[in-house]
VOSE-524610 format. One record per residue (C-alpha): residue in one letter; x, y, z. Coordinates in nm, 2 decimals, always signed. Layout:
<r rest="A" c1="X" c2="Y" c3="Z"/>
...
***
This chain:
<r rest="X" c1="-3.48" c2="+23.81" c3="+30.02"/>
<r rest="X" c1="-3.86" c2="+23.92" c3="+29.94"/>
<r rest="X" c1="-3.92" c2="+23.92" c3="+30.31"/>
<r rest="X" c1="-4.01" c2="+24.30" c3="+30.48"/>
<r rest="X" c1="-3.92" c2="+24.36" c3="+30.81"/>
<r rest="X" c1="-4.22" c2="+24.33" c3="+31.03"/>
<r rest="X" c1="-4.09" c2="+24.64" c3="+31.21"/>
<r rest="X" c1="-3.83" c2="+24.89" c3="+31.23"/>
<r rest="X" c1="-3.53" c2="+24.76" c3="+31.44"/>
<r rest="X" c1="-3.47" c2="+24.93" c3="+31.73"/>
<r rest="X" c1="-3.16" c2="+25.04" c3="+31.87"/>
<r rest="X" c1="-3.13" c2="+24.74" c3="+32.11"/>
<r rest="X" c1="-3.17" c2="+24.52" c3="+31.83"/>
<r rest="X" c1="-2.93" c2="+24.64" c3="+31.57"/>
<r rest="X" c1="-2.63" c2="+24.66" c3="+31.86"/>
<r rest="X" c1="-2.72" c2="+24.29" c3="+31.93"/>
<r rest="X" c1="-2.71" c2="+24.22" c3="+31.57"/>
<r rest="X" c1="-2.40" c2="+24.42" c3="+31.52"/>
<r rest="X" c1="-2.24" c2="+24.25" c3="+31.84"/>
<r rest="X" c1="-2.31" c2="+23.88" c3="+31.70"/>
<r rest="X" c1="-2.21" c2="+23.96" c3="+31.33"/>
<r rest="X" c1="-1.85" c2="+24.10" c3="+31.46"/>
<r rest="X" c1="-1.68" c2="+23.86" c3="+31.49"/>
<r rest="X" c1="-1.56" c2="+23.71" c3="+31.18"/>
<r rest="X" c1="-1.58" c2="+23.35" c3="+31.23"/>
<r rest="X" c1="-2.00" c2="+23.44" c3="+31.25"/>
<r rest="X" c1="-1.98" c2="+23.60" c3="+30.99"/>
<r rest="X" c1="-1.85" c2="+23.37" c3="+30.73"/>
<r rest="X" c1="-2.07" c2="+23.08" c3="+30.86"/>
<r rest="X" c1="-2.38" c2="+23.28" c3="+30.84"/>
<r rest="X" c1="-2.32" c2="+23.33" c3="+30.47"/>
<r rest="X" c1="-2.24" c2="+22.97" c3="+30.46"/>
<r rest="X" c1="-2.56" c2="+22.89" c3="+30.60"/>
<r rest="X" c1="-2.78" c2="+23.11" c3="+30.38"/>
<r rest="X" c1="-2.64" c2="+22.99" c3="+30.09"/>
<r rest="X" c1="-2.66" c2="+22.54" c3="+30.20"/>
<r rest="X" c1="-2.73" c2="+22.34" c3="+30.47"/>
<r rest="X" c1="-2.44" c2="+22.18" c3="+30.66"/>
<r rest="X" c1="-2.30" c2="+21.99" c3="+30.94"/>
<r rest="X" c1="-2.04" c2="+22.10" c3="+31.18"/>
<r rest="X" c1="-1.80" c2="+21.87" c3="+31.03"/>
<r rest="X" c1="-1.87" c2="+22.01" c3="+30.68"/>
<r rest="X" c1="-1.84" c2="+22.36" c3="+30.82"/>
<r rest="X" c1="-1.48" c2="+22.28" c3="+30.96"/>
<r rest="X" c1="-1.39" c2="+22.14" c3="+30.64"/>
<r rest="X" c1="-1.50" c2="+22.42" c3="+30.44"/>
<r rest="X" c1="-1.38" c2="+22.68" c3="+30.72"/>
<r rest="X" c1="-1.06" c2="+22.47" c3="+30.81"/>
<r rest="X" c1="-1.15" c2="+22.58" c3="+31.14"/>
<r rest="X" c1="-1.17" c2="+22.35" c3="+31.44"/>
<r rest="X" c1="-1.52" c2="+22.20" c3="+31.52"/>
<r rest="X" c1="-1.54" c2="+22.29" c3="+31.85"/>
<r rest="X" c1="-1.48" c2="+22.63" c3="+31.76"/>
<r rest="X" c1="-1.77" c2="+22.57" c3="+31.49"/>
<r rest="X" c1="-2.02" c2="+22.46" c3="+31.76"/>
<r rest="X" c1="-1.92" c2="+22.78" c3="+31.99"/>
<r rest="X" c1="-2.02" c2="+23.00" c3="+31.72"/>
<r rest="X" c1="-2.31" c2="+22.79" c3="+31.56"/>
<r rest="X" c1="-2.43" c2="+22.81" c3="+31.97"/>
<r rest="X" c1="-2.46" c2="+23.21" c3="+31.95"/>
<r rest="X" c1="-2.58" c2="+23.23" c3="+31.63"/>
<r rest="X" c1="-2.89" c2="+22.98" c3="+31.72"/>
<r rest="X" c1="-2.94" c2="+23.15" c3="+32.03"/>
<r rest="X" c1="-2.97" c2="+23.49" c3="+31.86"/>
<r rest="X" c1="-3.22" c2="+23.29" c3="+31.60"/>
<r rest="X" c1="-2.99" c2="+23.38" c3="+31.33"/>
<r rest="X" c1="-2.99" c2="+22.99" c3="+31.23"/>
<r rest="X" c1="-3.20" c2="+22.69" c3="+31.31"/>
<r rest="X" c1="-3.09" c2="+22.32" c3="+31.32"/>
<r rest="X" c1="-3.27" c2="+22.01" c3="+31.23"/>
<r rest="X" c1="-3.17" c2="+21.69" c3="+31.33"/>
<r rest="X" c1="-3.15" c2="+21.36" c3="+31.11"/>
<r rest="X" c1="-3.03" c2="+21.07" c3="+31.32"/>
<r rest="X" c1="-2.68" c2="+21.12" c3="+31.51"/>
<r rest="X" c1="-2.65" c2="+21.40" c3="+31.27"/>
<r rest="X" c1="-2.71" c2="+21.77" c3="+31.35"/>
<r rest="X" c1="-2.75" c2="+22.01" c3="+31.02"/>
<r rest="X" c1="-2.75" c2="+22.39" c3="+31.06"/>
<r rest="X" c1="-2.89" c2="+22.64" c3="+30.75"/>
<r rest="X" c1="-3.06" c2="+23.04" c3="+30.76"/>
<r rest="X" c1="-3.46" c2="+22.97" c3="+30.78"/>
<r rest="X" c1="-3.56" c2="+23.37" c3="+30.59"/>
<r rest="X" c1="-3.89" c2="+23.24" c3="+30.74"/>
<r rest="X" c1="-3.76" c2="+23.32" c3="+31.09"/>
<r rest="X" c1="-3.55" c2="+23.54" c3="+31.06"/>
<r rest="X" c1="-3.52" c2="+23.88" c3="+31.36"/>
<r rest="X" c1="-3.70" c2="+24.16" c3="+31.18"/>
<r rest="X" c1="-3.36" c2="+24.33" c3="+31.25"/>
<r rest="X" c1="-3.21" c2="+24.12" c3="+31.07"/>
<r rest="X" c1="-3.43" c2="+24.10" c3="+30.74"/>
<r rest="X" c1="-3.38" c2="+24.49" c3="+30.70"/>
<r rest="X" c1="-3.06" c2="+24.42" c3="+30.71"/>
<r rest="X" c1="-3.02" c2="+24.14" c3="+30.47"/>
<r rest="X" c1="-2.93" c2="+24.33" c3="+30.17"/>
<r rest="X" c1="-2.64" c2="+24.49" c3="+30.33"/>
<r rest="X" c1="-2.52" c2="+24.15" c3="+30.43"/>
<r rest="X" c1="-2.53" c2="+24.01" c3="+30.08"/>
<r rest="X" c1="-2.35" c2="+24.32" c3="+29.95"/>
<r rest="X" c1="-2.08" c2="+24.27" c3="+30.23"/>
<r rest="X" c1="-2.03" c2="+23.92" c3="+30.07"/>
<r rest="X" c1="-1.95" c2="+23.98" c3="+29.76"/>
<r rest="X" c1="-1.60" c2="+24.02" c3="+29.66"/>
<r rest="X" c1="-1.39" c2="+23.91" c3="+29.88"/>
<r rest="X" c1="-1.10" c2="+23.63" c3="+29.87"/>
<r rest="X" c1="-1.18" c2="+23.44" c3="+30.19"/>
<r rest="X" c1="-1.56" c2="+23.42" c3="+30.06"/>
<r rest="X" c1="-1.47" c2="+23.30" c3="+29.74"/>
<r rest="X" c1="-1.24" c2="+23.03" c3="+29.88"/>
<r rest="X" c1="-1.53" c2="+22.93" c3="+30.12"/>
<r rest="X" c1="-1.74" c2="+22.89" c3="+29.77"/>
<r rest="X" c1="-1.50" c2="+22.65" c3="+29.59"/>
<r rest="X" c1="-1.45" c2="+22.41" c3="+29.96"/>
<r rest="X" c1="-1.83" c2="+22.46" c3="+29.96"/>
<r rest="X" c1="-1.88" c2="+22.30" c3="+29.59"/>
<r rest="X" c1="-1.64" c2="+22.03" c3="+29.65"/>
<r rest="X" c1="-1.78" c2="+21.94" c3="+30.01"/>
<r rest="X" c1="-2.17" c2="+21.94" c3="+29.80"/>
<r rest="X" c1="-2.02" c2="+21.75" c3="+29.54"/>
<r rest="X" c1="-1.85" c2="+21.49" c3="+29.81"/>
<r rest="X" c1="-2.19" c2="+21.43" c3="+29.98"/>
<r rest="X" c1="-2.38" c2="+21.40" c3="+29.58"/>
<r rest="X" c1="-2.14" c2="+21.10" c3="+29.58"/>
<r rest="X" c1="-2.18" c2="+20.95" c3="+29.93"/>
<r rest="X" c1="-2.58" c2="+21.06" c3="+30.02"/>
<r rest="X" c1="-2.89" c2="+21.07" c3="+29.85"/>
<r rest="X" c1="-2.72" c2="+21.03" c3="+29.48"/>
<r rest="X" c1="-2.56" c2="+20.64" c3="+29.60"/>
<r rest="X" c1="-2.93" c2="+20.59" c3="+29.80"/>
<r rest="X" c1="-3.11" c2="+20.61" c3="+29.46"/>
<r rest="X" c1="-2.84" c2="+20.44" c3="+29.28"/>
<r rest="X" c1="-2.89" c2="+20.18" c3="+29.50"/>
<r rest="X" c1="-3.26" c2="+20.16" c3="+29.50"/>
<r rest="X" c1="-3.27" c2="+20.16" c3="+29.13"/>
<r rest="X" c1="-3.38" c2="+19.82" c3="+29.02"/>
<r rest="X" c1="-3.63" c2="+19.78" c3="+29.29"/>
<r rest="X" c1="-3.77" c2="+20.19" c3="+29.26"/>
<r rest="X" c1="-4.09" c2="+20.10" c3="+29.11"/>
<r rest="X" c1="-4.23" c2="+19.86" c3="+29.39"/>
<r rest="X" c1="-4.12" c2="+20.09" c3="+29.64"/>
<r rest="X" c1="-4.33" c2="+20.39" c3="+29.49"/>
<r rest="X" c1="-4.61" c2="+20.19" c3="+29.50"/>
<r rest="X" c1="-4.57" c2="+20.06" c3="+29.82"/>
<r rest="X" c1="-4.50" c2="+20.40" c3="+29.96"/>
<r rest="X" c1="-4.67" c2="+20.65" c3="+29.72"/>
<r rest="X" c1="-4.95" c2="+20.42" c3="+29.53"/>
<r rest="X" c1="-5.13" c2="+20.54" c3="+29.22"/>
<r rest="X" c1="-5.36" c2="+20.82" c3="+29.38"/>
<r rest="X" c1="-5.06" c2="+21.08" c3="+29.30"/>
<r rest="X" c1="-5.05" c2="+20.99" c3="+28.93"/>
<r rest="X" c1="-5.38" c2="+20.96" c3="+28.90"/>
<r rest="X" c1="-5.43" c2="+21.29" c3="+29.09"/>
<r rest="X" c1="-5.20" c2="+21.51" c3="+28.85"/>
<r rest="X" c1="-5.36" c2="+21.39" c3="+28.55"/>
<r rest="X" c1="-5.67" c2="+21.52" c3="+28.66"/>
<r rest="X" c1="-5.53" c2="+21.83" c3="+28.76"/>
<r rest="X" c1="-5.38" c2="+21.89" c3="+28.40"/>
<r rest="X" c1="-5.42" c2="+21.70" c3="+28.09"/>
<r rest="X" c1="-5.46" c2="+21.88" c3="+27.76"/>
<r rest="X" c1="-5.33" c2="+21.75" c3="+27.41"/>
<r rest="X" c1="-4.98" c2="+21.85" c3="+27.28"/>
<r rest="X" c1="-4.78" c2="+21.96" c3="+27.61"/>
<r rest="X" c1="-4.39" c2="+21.99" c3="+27.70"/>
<r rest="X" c1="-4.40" c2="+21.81" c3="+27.97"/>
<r rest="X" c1="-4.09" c2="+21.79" c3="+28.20"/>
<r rest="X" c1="-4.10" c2="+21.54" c3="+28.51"/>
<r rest="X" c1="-3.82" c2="+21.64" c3="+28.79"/>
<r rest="X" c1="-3.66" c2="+21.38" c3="+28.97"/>
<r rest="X" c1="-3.84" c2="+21.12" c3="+28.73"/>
<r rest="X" c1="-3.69" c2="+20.79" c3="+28.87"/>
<r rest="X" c1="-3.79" c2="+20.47" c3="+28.66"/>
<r rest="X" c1="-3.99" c2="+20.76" c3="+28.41"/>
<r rest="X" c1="-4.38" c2="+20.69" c3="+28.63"/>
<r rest="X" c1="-4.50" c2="+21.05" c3="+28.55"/>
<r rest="X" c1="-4.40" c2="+21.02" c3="+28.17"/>
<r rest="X" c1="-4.54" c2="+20.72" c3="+28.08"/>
<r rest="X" c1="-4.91" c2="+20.81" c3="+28.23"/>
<r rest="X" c1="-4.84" c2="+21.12" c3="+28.00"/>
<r rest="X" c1="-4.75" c2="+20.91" c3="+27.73"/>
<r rest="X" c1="-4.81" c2="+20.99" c3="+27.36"/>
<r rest="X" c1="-5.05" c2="+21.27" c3="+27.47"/>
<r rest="X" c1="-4.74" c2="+21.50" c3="+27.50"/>
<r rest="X" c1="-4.57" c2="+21.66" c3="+27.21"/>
<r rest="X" c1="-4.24" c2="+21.60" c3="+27.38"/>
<r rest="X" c1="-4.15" c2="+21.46" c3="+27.71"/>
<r rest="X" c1="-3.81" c2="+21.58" c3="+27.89"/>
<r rest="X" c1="-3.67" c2="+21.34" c3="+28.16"/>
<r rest="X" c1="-3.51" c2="+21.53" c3="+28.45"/>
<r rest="X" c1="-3.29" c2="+21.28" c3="+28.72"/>
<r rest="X" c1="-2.94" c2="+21.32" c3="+28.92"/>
<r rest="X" c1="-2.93" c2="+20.95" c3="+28.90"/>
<r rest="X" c1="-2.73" c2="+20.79" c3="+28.61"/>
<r rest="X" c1="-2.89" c2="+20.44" c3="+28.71"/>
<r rest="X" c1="-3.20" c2="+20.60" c3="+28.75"/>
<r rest="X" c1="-3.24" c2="+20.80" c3="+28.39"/>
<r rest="X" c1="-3.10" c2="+20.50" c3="+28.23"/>
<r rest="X" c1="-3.32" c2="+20.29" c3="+28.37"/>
<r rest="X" c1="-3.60" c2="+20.57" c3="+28.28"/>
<r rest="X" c1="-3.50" c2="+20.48" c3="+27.92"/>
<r rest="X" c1="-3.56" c2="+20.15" c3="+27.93"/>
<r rest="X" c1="-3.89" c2="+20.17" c3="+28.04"/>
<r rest="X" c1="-4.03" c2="+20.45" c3="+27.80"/>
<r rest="X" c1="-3.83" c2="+20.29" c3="+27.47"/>
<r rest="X" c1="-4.03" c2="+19.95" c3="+27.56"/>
<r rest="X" c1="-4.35" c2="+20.16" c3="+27.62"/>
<r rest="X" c1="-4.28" c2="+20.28" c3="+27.28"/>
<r rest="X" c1="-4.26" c2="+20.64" c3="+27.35"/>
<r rest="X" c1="-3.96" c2="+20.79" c3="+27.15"/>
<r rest="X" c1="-4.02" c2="+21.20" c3="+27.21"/>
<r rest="X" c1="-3.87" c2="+21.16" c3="+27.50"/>
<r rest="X" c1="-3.51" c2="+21.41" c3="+27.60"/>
<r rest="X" c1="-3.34" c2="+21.25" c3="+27.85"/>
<r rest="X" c1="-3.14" c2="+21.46" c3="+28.10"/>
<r rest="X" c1="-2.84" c2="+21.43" c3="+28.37"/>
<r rest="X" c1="-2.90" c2="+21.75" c3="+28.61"/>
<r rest="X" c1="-2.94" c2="+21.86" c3="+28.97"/>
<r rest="X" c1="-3.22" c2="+22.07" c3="+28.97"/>
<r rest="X" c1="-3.07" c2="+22.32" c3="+29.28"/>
<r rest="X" c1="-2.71" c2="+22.36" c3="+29.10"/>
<r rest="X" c1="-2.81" c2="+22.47" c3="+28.75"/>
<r rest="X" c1="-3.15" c2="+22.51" c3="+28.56"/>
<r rest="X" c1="-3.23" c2="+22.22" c3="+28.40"/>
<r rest="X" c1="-3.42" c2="+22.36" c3="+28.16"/>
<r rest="X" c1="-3.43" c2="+22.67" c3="+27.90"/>
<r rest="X" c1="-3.62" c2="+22.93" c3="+27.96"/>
<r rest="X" c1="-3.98" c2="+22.90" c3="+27.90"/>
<r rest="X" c1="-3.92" c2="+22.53" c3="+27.76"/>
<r rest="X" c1="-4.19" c2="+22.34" c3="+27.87"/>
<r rest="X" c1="-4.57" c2="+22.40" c3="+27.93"/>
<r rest="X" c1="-4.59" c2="+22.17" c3="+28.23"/>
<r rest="X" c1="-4.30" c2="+22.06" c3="+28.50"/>
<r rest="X" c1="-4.38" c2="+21.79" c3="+28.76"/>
<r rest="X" c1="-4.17" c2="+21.69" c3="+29.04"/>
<r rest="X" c1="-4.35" c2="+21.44" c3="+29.24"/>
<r rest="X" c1="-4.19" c2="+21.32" c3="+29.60"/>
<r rest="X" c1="-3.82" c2="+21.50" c3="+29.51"/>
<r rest="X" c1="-3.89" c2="+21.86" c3="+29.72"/>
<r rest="X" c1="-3.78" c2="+21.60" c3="+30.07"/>
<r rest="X" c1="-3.49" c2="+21.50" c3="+29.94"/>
<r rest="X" c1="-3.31" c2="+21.85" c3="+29.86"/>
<r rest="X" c1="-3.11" c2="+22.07" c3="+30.07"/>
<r rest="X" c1="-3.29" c2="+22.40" c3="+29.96"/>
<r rest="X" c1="-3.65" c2="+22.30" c3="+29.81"/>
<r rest="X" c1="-3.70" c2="+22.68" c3="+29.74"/>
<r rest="X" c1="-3.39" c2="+22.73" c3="+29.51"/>
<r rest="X" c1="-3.57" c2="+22.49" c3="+29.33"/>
<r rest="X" c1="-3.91" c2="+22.57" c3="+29.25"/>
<r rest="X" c1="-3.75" c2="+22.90" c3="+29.10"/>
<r rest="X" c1="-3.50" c2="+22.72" c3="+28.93"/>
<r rest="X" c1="-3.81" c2="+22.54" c3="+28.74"/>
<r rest="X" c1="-4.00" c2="+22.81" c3="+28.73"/>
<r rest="X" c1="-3.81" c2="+22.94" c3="+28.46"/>
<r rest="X" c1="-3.80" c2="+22.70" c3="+28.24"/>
<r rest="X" c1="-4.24" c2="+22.73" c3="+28.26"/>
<r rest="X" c1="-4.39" c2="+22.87" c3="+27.94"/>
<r rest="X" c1="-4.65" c2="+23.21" c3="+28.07"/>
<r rest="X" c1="-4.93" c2="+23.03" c3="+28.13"/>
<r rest="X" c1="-4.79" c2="+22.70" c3="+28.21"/>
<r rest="X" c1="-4.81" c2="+22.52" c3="+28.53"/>
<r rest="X" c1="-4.57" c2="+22.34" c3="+28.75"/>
<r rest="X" c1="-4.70" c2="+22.10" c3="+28.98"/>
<r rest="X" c1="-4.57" c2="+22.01" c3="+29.27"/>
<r rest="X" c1="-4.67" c2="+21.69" c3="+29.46"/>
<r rest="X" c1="-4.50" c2="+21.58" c3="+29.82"/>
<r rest="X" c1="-4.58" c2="+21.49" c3="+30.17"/>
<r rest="X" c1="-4.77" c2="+21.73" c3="+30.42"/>
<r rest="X" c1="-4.58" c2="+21.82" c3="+30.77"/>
<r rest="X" c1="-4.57" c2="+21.53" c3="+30.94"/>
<r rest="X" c1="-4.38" c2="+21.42" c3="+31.25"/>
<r rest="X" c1="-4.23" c2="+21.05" c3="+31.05"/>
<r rest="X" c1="-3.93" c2="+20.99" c3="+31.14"/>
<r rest="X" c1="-3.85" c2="+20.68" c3="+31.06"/>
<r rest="X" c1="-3.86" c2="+20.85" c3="+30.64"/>
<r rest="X" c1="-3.59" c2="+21.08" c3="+30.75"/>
<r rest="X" c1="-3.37" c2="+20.75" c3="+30.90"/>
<r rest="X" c1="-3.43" c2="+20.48" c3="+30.66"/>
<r rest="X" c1="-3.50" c2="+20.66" c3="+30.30"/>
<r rest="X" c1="-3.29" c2="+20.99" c3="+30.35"/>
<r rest="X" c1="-3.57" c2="+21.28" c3="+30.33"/>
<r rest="X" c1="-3.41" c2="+21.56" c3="+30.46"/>
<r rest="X" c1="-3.75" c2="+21.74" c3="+30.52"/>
<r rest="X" c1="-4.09" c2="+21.57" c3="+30.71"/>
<r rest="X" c1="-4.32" c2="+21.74" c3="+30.48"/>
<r rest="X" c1="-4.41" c2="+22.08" c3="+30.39"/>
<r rest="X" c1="-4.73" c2="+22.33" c3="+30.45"/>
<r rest="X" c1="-4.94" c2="+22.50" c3="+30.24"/>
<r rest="X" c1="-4.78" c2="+22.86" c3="+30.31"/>
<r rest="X" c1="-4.44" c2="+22.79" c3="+30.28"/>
<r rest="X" c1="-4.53" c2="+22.59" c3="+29.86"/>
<r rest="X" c1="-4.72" c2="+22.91" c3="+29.81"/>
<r rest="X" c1="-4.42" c2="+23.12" c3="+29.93"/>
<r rest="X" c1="-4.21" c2="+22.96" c3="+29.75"/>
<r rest="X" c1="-4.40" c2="+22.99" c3="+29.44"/>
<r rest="X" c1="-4.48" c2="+23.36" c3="+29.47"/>
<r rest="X" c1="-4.10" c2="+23.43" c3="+29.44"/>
<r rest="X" c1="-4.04" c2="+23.21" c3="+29.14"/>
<r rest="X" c1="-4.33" c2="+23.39" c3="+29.00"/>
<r rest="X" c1="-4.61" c2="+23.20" c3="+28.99"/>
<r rest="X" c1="-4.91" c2="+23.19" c3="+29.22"/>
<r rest="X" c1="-5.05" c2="+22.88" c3="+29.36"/>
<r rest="X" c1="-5.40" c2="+22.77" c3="+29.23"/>
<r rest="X" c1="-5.46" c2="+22.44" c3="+29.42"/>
<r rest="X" c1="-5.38" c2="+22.28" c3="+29.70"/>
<r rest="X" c1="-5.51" c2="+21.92" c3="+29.73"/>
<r rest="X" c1="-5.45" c2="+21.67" c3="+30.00"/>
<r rest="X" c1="-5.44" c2="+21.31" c3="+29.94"/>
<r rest="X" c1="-5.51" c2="+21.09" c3="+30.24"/>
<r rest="X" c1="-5.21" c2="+20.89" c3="+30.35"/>
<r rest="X" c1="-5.23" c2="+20.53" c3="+30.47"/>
<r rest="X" c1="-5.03" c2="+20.25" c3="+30.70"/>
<r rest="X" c1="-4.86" c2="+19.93" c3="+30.55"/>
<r rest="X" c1="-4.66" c2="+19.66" c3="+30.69"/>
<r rest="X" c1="-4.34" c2="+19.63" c3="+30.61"/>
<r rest="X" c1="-4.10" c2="+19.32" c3="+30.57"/>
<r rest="X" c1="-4.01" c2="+19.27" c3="+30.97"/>
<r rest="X" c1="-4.36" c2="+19.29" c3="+31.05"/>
<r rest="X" c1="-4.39" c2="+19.67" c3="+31.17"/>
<r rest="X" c1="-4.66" c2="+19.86" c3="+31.05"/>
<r rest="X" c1="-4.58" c2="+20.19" c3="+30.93"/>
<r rest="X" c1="-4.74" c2="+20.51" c3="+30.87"/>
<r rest="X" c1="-4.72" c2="+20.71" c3="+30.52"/>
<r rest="X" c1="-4.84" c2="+21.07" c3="+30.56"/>
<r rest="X" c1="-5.07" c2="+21.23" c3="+30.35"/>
<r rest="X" c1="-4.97" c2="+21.39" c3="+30.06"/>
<r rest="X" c1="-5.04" c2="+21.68" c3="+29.90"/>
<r rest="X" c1="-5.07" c2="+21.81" c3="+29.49"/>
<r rest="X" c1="-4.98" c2="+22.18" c3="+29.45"/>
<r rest="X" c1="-5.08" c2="+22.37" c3="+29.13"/>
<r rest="X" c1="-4.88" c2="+22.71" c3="+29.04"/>
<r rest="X" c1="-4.91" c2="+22.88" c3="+28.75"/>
<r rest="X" c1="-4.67" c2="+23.10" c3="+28.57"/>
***
């Protein structure tokens, strides 16, 4: 945690802490929740503790704003914000990760954690692009049009780049890079998606192009200092911890090289987070550069891109947020 206190704790607020962080149960959950966002019923699962004895706890530990929750649907999802964290609490935060370590429970928590992550890969947001495959490209334009492409190549466009795209889809971003790249690396979760990817750049006749199967917040998808530019454009909604991955990236940037980061703004549109699965409605300025400044790299631009409404295929019109195009360099 980079985070400083904003003050020392007082008394008061370390017996509270201490009080809370007692009992056991708390304690394992709030490691849980620093290291993934999760529902109740994952929690139980992982726990193989009783969900209303999840919600008891998850109760005192929102209520002593050790967690927040965000709602998506019927669905209530708990994680550690570091953002909001009691000063108390942040001074404290290296003792707590030291406390983790080592310990049998903790490390059975950790292997029901993977398998319960790799249970909703399968039924969430990896199925939702699987499914959207074939029909990807029309939807980006109808939702995303061509101002973000266009906007990134004006941002960077020099002769002879690595250029990774994250989350590339149907391979957009590469092919308005093109032949102007030395080598392009493809970056996707999706099977379907990368294959499809394929398709597309082989018939643009691009062959410099490394095609590859990762998560970009469960292992670094690249090697270090690998590539002189990494996009990911409209993937930052979708992840559980968009943070873990900027400095997952981040390492695979040449010095000097940029990462470019293009997504929605905050936004109150809900009816993204219902129908097309984004876990996050939008992000600000402060939290990109944040997020940057611990990977490394400082933010040099912040560009908005206005959104715009569109009618969709019942007749509703619909709202698409502005966007935004962040530029960090390492």
């Amino acid at each position: 945690m980079s985070r400083r206190p904003d003050r020392a704790p007082s008394a008061r607020d370390l017996t509270e802490l201490f009080r809370t962080l007692s009992d056991e149960t708390r304690f394992r959950l709030l490691r849980l929740l620093s290291r993934q966002e999760l529902t109740v019923n994952e929690l139980s699962t992982i726990t193989q503790l009783a969900q209303p004895r999840i919600s008891n706890h998850l109760k005192i530990l929102r209520e002593e704003k050790l967690i927040v929750e965000r709602r998506a649907g019927s669905w209530r999802h708990y994680r550690v914000d570091q953002d909001q964290l009691p000063g108390a609490v942040v001074g404290c935060w290296p003792l707590l990760e030291a406390a983790w370590k080592d310990n049998d429970q903790f490390a059975a928590d950790d292997k029901r954690l993977a398998l319960v992550m790799e249970e909703r890969g399968r039924e969430g947001v990896g199925s939702f692009f699987d499914q959207l495959a074939h029909r990807w490209d029309d939807l980006r334009a109808t939702l995303f049009g061509d101002a973000i492409g266009r906007g990134i190549l004006q941002a960077f466009i020099p002769l002879g780049l690595v250029v990774a795209d994250v989350g590339t889809g149907t391979g957009y971003m590469l092919e308005l890079f093109g032949k102007r790249a030395s080598r392009l690396i493809a970056i996707d979760h999706s099977e379907i998606m990368l294959g499809l990817a394929r398709q597309k750049l082989e018939a643009a006749g691009l062959d410099n192009v490394d095609y590859r199967l990762a998560d970009v917040q469960d292992s670094a998808p690249l090697k270090p200092g690998e590539s002189d530019l990494v996009t990911m454009v409209q993937v930052l909604h979708h992840l559980d911890r968009p943070e873990r991955a900027v400095s997952s990236l981040a390492t695979g940037i040449k010095p000097g090289g940029v990462l470019i980061l293009s997504d929605f703004v905050e936004h109150q549109e809900s009816w993204l987070r219902d129908q097309l699965h984004h876990r996050w409605l939008g992000f600000g300025q402060k939290k990109v550069a944040d997020w940057m400044l611990a990977a490394g790299l400082t933010l040099e631009s912040w560009e908005v891109l206005p959104g715009r409404r569109f009618e969709a295929d019942d007749g509703e019109w619909m709202t698409i947020p502005d966007s935004f195009i962040a530029v960090g360099r390492r």
